[in-house]
MIVEX-792180 format. One record per residue (C-alpha): y, z, x. Coordinates in Angstrom, 3 decimals, m for minus. Example, Ala and Ser with C-alpha at 12.3 -4.5 7.8 and 13.67 -1.06 7.14 Angstrom:
! residues 2
REC         py         pz         px
REC     m4.500      7.800     12.300
REC     m1.060      7.140     13.670
This chain:
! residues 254
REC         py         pz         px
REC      0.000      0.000      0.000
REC      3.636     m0.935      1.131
REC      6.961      0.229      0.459
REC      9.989     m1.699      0.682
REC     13.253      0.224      1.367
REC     16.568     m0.451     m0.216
REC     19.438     m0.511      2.140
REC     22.667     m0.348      1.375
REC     24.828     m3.080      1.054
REC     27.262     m4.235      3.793
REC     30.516     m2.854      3.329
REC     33.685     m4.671      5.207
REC     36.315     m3.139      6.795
REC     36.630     m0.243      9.376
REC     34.040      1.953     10.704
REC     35.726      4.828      8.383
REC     34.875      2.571      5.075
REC     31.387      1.729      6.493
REC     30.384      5.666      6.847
REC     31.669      6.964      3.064
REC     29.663      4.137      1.782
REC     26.762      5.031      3.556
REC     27.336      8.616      2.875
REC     27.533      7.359     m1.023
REC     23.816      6.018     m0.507
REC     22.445      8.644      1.338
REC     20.790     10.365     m1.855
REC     19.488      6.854     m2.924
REC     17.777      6.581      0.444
REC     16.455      9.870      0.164
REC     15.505      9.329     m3.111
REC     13.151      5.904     m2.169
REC     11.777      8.087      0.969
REC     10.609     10.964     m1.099
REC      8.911      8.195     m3.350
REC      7.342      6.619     m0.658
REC      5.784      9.779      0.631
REC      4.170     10.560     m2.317
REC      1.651      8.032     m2.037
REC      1.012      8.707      1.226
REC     m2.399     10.029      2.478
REC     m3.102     12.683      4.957
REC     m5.336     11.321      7.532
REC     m8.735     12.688      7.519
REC    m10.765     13.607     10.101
REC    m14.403     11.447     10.948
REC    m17.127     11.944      8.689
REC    m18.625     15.919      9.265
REC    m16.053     16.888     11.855
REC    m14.877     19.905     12.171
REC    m11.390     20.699     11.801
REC    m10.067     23.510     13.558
REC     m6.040     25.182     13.744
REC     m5.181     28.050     15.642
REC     m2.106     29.997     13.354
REC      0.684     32.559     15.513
REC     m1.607     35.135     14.952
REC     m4.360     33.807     16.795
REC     m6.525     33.306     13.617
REC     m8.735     30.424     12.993
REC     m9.569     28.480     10.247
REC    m12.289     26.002     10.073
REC    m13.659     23.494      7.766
REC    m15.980     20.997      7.265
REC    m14.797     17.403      6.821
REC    m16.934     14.688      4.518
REC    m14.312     11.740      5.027
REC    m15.592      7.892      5.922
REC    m12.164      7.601      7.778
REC    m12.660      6.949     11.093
REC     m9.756      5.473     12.549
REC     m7.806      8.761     13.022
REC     m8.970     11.490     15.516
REC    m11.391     13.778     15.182
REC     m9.766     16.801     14.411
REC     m6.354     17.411     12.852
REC     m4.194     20.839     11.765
REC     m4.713     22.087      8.524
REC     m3.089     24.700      6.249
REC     m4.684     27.588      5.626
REC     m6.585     28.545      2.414
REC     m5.499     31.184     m0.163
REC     m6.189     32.668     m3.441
REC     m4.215     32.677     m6.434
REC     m2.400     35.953     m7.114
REC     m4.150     35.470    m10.574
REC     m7.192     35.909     m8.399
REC     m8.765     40.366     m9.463
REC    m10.759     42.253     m7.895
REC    m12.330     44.875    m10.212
REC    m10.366     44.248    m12.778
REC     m6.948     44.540    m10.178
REC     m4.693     41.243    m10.115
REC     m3.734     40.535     m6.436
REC      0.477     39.868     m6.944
REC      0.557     43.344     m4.990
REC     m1.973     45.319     m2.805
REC     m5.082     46.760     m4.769
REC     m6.816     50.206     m3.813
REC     m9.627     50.372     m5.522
REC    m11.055     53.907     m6.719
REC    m15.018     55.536     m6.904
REC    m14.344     54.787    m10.695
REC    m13.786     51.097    m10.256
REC    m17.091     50.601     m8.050
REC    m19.066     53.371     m9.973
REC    m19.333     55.587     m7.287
REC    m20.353     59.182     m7.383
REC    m17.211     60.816     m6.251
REC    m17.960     63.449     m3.394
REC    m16.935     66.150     m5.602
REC    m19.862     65.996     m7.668
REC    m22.454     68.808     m6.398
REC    m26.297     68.821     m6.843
REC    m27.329     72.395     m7.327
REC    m24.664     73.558     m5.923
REC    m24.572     71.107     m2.461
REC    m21.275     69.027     m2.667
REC    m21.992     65.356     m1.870
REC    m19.962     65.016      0.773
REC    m22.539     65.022      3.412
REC    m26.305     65.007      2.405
REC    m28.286     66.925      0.516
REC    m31.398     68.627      1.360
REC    m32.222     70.775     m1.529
REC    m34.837     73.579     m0.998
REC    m37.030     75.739     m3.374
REC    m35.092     78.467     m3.628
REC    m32.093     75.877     m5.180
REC    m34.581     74.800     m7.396
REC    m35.199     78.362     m8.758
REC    m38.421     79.066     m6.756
REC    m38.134     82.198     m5.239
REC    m40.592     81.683     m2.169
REC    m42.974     79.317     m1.046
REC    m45.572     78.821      1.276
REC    m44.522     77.505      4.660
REC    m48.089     77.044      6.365
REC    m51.375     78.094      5.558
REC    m55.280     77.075      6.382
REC    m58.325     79.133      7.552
REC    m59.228     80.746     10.688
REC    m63.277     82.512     11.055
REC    m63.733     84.435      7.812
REC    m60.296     84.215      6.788
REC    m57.854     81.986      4.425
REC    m54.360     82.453      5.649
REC    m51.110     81.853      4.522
REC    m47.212     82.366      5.582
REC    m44.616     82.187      2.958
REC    m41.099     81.098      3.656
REC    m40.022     84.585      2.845
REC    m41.751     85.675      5.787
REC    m44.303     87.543      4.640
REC    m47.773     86.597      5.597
REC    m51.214     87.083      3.726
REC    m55.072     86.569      4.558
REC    m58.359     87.332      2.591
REC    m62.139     86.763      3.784
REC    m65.723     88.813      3.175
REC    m66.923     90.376      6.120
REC    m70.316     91.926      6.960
REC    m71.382     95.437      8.004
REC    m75.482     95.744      9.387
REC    m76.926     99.182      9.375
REC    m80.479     99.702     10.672
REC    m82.423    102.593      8.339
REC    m81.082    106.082      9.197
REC    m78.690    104.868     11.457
REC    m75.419    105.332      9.391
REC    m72.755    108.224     10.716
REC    m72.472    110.961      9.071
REC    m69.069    112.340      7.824
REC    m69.380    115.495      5.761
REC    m71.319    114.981      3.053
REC    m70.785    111.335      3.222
REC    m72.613    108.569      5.996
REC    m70.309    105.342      6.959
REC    m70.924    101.988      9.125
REC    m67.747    100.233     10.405
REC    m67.078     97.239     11.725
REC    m63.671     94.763     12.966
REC    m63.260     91.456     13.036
REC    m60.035     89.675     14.612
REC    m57.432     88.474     12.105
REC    m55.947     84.764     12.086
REC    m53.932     84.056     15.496
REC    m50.434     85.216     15.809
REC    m50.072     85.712     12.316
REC    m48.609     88.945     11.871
REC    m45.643     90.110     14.310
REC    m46.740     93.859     13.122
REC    m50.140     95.980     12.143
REC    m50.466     94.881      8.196
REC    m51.775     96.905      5.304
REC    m55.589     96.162      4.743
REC    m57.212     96.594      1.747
REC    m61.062     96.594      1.486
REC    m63.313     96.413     m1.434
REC    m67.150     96.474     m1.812
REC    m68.591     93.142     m2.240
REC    m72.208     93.529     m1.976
REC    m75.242     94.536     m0.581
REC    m79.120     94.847     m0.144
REC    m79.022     97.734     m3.134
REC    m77.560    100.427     m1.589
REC    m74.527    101.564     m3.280
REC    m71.486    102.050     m1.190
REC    m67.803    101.809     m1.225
REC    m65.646    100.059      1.441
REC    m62.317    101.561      3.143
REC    m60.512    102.278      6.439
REC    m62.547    104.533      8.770
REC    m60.354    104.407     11.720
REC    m57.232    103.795     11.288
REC    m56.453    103.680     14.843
REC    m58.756    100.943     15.498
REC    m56.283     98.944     13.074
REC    m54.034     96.730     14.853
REC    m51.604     93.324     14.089
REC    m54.424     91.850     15.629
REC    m58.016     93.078     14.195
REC    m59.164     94.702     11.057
REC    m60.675     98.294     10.861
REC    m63.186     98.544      8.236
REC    m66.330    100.489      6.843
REC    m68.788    100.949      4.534
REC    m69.314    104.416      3.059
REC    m72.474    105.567      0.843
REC    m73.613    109.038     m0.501
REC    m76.964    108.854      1.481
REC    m77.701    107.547      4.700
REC    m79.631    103.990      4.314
REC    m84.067    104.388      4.774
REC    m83.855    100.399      6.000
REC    m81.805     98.035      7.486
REC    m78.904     96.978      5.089
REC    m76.020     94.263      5.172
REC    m72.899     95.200      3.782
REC    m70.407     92.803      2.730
REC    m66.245     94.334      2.577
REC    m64.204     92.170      0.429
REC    m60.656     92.577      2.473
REC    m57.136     91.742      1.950
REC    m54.286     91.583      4.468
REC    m50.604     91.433      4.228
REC    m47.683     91.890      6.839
REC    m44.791     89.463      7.900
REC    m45.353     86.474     10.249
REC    m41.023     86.354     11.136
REC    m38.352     88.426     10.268
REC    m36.626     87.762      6.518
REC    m34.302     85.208      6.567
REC    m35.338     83.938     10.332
């Protein structure tokens, strides 16, 4: 396409009458050029080039070029892209700056507490925040024993141990005859001597009653036990002591 331009007529006279009437055609000259410009095309770069500009702030913006025109270098400045301030983000037009709140991305503000932890870090939420007063922190068996240590501190154990008494061979204590035996509680698991409590769990027929004979021979490490009957045994007897242990594995609140 091809524009012809209008000039303006020659004008006679001195060079002062020659300048007002070009001065008088000026906007009719500016008017064709502005017309003429509006059909003009932008070169484009070759076909998948890519068109790079560099803008004061050192930022570059790149784009991908599908043009069949070839006969204009390969790369060309370009204006930047932007959005419309029409343009929202959550609802927010963007004619000024937007700061969006928790609300607007449905956030849980940090505020908000989960049994009483505020979110504001994490949460690790324990029994006792779930109402459970204690719970058991490690347990499993060891020899006779089932063991257990609570979070509290306080540590348990329970197994059946066994007394053998040959016929007449029982002590005699007053009126009554006992056999006692020990047998080494669960490692390390109490940090003091616990209370023991024995019960009578069986035997070849003779009855009997179980209990602490020694109490010295009761330490955080072994039970102290014995069987005690009214008469001393005629044969060879197996007694079995139901016991029960309980002391404190740490200190409360350790």
């Amino acid at each position: 396409m091809s524009f012809h331009l209008n000039l303006p007529p020659r004008v006679g006279g001195g060079d002062r009458q020659r300048l007002d009437a070009l001065s008088a055609y000026l906007p009719q000259l500016v008017a064709q050029l502005n017309y003429a410009l509006g059909f003009l095309e932008i070169p484009s770069a070759a076909a998948g080039a890519e068109i790079r500009t560099e803008t004061s702030d050192n930022k570059v913006t790149s784009i991908s070029e599908k043009s069949t025109n070839t006969q204009y270098p390969t790369s060309r400045a370009v204006y930047e892209y932007a959005v419309p301030q029409t343009r929202a983000v959550n609802g927010y037009p963007l004619s000024e700056d937007v700061t969006l709140k928790a609300a607007d991305v449905d956030a849980v503000p940090t505020a908000r507490r989960i049994n009483g932890h505020a979110l504001s870090a994490d949460v690790d939420l324990t029994p006792a925040d779930l109402g459970e007063e204690d719970h058991i922190a490690a347990q499993g068996t060891d020899g006779i024993w089932t063991w257990r240590k609570w979070d509290s501190g306080i540590a348990d154990c329970w197994g059946v141990a066994e007394i053998s008494a040959q016929g007449g061979g029982m002590a005699a204590f007053g009126p009554l005859f006992a056999a006692d035996g020990t047998t080494a509680y669960p490692t390390d698991l109490f940090t003091d001597v616990p209370q023991l409590f024995a019960g009578a769990s069986g035997s070849g027929g003779t009855a009997f009653m179980a209990g602490m004979l020694s109490p010295r021979n009761h330490t955080k490490t072994t039970a102290s036990y014995a069987a005690i009957t009214a008469a001393n045994t005629t044969a060879a007897e197996t007694f079995k002591i139901a016991l029960f242990a309980v002391g404190r594995w740490k200190e409360a609140g350790a």
